[in-house]
C-alpha positions in Angstrom: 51.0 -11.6 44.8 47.7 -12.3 42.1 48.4 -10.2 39.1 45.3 -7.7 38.6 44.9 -8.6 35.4 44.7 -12.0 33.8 46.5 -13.3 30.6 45.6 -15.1 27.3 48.0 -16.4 24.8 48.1 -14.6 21.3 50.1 -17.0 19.0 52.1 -15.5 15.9 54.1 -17.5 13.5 56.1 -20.1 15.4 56.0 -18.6 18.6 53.0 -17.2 21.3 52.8 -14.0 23.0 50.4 -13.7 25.8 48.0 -10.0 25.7 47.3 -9.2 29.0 43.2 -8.8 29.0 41.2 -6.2 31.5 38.3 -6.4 33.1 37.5 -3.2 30.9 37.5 -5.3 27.8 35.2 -7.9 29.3 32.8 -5.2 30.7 32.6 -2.9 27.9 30.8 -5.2 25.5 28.7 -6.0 28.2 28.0 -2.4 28.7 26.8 -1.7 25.5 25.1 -4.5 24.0 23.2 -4.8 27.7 22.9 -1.3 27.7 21.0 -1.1 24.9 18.8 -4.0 25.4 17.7 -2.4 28.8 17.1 1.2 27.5 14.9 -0.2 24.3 12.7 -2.1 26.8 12.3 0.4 29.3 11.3 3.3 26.4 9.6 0.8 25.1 7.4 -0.2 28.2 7.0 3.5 29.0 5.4 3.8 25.8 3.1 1.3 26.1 1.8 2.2 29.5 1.0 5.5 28.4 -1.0 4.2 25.8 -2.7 1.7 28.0 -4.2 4.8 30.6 -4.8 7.0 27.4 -6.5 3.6 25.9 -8.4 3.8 29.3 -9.2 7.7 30.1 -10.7 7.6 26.4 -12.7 4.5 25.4 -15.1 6.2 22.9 -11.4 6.1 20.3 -9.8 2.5 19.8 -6.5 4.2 17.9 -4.6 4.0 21.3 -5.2 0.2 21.7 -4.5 -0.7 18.6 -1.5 1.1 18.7 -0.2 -0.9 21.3 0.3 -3.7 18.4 3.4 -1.7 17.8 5.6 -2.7 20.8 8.1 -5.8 18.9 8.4 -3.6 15.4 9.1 -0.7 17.9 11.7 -2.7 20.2 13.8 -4.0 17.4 13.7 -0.6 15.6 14.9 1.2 18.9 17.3 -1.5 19.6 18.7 -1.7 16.4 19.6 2.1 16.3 20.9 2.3 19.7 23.4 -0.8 18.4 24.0 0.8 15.2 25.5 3.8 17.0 27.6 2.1 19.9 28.7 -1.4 18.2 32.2 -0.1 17.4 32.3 1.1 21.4 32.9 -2.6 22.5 35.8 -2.7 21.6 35.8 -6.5 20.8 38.1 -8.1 18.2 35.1 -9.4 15.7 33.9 -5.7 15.8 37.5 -4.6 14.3 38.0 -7.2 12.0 34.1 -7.6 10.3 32.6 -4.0 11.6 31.7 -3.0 8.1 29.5 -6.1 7.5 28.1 -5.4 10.6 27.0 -1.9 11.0 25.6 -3.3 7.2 23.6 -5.9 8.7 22.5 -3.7 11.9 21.2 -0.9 9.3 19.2 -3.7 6.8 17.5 -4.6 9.9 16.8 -1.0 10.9 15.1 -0.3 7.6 13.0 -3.8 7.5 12.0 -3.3 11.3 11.0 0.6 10.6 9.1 -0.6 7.7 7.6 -3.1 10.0 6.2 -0.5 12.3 5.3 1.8 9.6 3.1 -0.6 8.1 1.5 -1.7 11.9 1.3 2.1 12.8 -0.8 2.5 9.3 -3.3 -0.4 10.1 -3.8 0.9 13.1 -4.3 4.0 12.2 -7.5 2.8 9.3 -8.7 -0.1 11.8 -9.5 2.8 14.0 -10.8 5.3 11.8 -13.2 2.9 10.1 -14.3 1.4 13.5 -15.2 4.8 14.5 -17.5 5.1 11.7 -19.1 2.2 11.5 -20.1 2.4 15.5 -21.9 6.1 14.7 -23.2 5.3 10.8 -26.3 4.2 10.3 -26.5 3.5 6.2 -24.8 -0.3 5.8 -24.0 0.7 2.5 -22.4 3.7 2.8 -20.5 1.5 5.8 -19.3 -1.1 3.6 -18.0 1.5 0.9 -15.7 3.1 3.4 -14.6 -0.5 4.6 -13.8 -1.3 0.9 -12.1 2.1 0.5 -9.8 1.8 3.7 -9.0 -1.8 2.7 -7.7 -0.7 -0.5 -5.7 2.5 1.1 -4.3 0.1 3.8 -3.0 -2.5 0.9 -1.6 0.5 -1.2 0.7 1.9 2.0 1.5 -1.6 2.7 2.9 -2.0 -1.3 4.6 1.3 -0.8 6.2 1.1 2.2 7.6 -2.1 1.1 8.9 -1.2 -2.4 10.6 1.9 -0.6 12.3 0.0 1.9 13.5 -2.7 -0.2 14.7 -0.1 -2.3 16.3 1.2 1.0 18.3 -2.0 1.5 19.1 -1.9 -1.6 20.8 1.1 -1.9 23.5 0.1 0.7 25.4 -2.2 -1.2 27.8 0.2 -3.0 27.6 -2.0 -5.7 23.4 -1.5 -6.4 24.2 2.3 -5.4 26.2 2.3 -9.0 23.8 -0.2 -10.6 21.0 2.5 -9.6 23.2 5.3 -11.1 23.6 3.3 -14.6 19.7 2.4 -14.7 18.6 5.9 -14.4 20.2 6.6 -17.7 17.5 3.9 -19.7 14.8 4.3 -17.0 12.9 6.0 -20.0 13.0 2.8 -22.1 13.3 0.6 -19.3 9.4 2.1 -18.2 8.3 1.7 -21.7 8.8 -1.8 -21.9 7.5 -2.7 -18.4 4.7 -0.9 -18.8 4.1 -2.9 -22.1 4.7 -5.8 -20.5 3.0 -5.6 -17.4 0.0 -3.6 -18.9 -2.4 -6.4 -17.4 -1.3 -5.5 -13.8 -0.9 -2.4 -14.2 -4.8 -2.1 -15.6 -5.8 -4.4 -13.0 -4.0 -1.6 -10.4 -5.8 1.3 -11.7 -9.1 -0.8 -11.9 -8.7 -1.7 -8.0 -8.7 1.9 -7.7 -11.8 3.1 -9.9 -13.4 0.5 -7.9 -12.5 1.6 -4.5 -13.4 5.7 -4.8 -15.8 5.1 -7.9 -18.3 3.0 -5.7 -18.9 0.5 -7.9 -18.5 -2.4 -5.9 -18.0 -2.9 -2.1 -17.3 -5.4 0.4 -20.3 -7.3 1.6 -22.6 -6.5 -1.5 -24.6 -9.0 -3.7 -23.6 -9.7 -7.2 -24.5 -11.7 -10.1 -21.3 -12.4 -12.3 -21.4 -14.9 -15.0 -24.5 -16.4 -13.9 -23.4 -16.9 -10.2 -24.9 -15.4 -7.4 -22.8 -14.4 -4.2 -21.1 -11.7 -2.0 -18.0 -10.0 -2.2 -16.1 -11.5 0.4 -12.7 -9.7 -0.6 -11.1 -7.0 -2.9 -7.4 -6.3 -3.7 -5.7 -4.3 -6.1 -5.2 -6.9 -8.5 -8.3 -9.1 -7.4 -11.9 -9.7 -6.3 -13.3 -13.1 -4.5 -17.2 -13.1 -4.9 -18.2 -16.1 -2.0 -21.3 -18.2 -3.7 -24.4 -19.4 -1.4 -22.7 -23.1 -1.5 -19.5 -21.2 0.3 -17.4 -21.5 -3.1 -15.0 -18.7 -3.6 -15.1 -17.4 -7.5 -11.5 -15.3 -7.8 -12.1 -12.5 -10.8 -9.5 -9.7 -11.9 -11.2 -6.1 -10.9 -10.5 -5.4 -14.4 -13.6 -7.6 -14.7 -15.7 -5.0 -13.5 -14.3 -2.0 -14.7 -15.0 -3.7 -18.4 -18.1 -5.9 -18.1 -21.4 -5.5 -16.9 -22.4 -7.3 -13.9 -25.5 -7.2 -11.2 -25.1 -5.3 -8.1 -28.1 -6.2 -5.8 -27.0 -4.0 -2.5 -26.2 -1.0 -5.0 -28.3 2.1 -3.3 -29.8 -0.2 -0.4 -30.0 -3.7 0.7 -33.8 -3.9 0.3 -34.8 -5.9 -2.5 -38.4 -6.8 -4.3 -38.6 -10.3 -5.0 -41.4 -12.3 -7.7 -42.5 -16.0 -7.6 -44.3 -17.4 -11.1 -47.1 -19.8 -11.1 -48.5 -21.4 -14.0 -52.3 -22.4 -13.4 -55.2 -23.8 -14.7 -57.8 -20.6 -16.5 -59.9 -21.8 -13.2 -57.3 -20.9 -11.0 -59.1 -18.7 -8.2 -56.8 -15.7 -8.2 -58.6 -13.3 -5.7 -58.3 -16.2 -3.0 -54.7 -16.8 -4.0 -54.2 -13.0 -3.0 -55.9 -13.4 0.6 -53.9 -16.7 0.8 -50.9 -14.9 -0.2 -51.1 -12.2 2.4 -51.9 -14.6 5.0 -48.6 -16.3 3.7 -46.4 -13.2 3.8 -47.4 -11.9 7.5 -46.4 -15.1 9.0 -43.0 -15.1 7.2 -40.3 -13.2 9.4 -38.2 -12.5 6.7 -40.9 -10.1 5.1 -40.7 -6.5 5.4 -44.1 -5.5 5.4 -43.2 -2.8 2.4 -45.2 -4.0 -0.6 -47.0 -7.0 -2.0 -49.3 -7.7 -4.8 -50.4 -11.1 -7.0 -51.9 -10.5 -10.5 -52.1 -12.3 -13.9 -49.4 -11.6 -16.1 -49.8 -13.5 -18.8 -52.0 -16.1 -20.6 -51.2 -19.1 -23.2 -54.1 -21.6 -24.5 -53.7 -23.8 -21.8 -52.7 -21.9 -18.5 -52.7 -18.5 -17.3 -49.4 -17.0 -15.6 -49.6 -15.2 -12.0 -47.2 -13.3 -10.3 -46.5 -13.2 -6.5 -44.7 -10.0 -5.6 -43.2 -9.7 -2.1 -40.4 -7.6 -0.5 -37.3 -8.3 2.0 -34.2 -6.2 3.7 -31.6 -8.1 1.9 -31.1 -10.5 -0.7 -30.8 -13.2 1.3 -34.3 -12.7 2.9 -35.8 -12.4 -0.4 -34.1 -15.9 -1.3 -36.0 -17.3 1.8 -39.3 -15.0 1.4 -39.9 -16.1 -2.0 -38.5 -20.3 -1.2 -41.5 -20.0 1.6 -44.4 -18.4 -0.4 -43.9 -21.1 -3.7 -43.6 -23.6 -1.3 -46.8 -22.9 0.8 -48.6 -21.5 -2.1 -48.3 -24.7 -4.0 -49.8 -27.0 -0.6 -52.7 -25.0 -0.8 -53.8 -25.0 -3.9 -53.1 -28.6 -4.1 -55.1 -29.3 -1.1 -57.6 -27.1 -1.6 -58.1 -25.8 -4.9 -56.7 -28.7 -7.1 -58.4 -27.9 -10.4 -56.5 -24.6 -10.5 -53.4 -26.9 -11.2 -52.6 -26.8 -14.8 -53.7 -30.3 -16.5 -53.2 -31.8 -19.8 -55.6 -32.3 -22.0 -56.0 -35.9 -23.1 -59.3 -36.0 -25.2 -59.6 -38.3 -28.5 -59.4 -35.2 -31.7 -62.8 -35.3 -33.4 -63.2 -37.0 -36.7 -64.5 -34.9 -40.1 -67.4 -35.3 -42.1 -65.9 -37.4 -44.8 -66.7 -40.8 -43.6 -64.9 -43.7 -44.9 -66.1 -46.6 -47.3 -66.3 -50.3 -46.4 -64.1 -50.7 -49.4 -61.6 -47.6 -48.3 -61.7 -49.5 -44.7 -60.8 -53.0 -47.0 -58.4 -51.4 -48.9 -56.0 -49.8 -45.8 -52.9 -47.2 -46.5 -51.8 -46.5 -49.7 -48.7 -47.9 -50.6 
């Protein structure tokens, strides 16, 4: 007759004991770690195909898409609780002998994975509120301020969430639980003299801030720091990268500017009025150079059509200055407005008016009335 159950030797000292094993202790493990694998996927896949027809029934609000970016944080969160609550059900010998290290490690990964979909749930949750706004807003400034301003809110939840939960971790070592205890006693001094010696950061922190909700610089705008001219490409709370017309990056502390003064071209609008200097002959015929110029700007695609001029600034002895005046949407069409009107300006007076180029003069000085002697001519330099 086959024995229902089957037999594996247990050995103890110098001699061995078989332990009859049941199919109960094969299945139960099976049970539970299965078990749990199955419900996390199928809650997890419910889920998501709710979000997919809400996604669907209600285009006009991304938040349910971009929720969906949630499902692996979401799985191993799920599956880590439901094994955190059954792992001593399987009854197998590694879970008696090692079940305090790990219910530990099933619990460090529940905190890291729930800060994991914390932090997706959060970006979601501003991607979608500032595409929202940008789709109805019409002011591109105003648009690029609440970019900056989410950016910055989305990097501080991201810092917090991540502090607390490493502080979580912490925390479960009995060991750090008493270190914690004994810190709190100097956390008075212990703040004094981080704060002293991480007073750069920390002023570097509170600048990304001021920046942020004080408006003082955004995302996208056109600056002039230290003689370079670019466009922020990128603001933390600890940094700002300005990207240069030759595509270098320039990284700058915020502190920067929260302490210094800089140029902000896109501050209160994007249009910009741009100048182009000539220095030309006293013949120079200016009232043709202002039909010229108009003829100039209204084949240029770049120019607005808000406002142009072209007058004589100044004057010096040998030229006369004269400024051409033209206006653009942006900085960059400026650039290209004003490139096109030196350039074309330039051609035609060369071709057509040439004398209104300035010219040195290279005439011989004329002599006084004292006229020299033969003898003074005989006689030559003194000396």
């Amino acid at each position: 007759m086959v024995p229902a159950t089957v037999e594996r030797s247990v050995t103890r000292g110098p001699t061995t004991r078989r332990k009859p094993v049941s199919p109960e202790d094969v299945l139960r493990p099976i049970a539970v770690i299965g078990g749990a694998i199955v419900v996390t996927l199928i809650l997890v896949h419910l889920a998501d195909r709710t979000l997919r027809r809400i996604d669907a029934a209600h285009p006009e609000t991304p938040l349910w898409g971009l929720l969906r970016r949630c499902r692996i944080p979401a799985q191993v969160v799920l599956g880590a609780a439901l094994l955190r609550g059954a792992y001593d059900q399987t009854g197998l010998a590694v879970v008696a002998e090692h079940g305090m290290g790990i219910a530990q490690a099933l619990t460090l990964v529940l905190i890291a994975a729930t800060a994991w979909l914390l932090i997706k749930a959060a970006a979601a949750i501003v991607e979608s509120a500032y595409t929202r706004y940008a789709a109805g807003a019409r002011d591109q400034a105003r648009v690029r301020r609440v970019r900056t301003q989410v950016t910055l809110i989305q990097r501080v939840v991201t810092a917090t969430v991540v502090i607390v939960a490493a502080a979580a971790m912490l925390l479960t070592f009995p060991e750090m639980r008493a270190f914690g205890a004994s810190m709190l006693a100097s956390a008075g001094l212990l703040g004094i003299v981080a704060g002293i010696a991480a007073q750069s950061t920390l002023g570097n922190l509170f600048a990304g801030l001021q920046i942020a909700f004080g408006d003082m610089v955004r995302i996208g705008d056109t600056v002039v720091v230290d003689g370079q001219w670019g466009t922020v490409e990128e603001i933390t709370l600890t940094f700002l990268t300005v990207r240069t017309w030759d595509e270098r990056r320039i990284t700058m502390p915020v502190s920067y500017f929260t302490g210094k003064p800089f140029e902000n071209w896109s501050r209160g609008g994007a249009q910009m009025t741009g100048t182009v200097l000539f220095h030309l002959d006293h013949s120079a015929p200016v009232e043709k150079m202002r039909q010229r110029l108009l003829e100039i700007l209204q084949e240029c695609e770049d120019w607005d059509g808000r406002s142009w001029s072209l007058v004589v600034t100044d004057t010096t002895p040998s030229t006369m200055v004269v400024r051409a005046l033209a206006t653009a949407r942006d900085a960059d069409s400026i650039w290209a407005v004003r490139c096109q009107v030196r350039e074309r300006m330039i051609e035609w007076l060369r071709t057509e008016h040439a004398y209104a180029l300035p010219r040195i003069a290279t005439a011989p000085a004329p002599l006084g009335d004292h006229t020299l002697t033969r003898g003074d001519k005989d006689a030559g330099p003194a000396g």
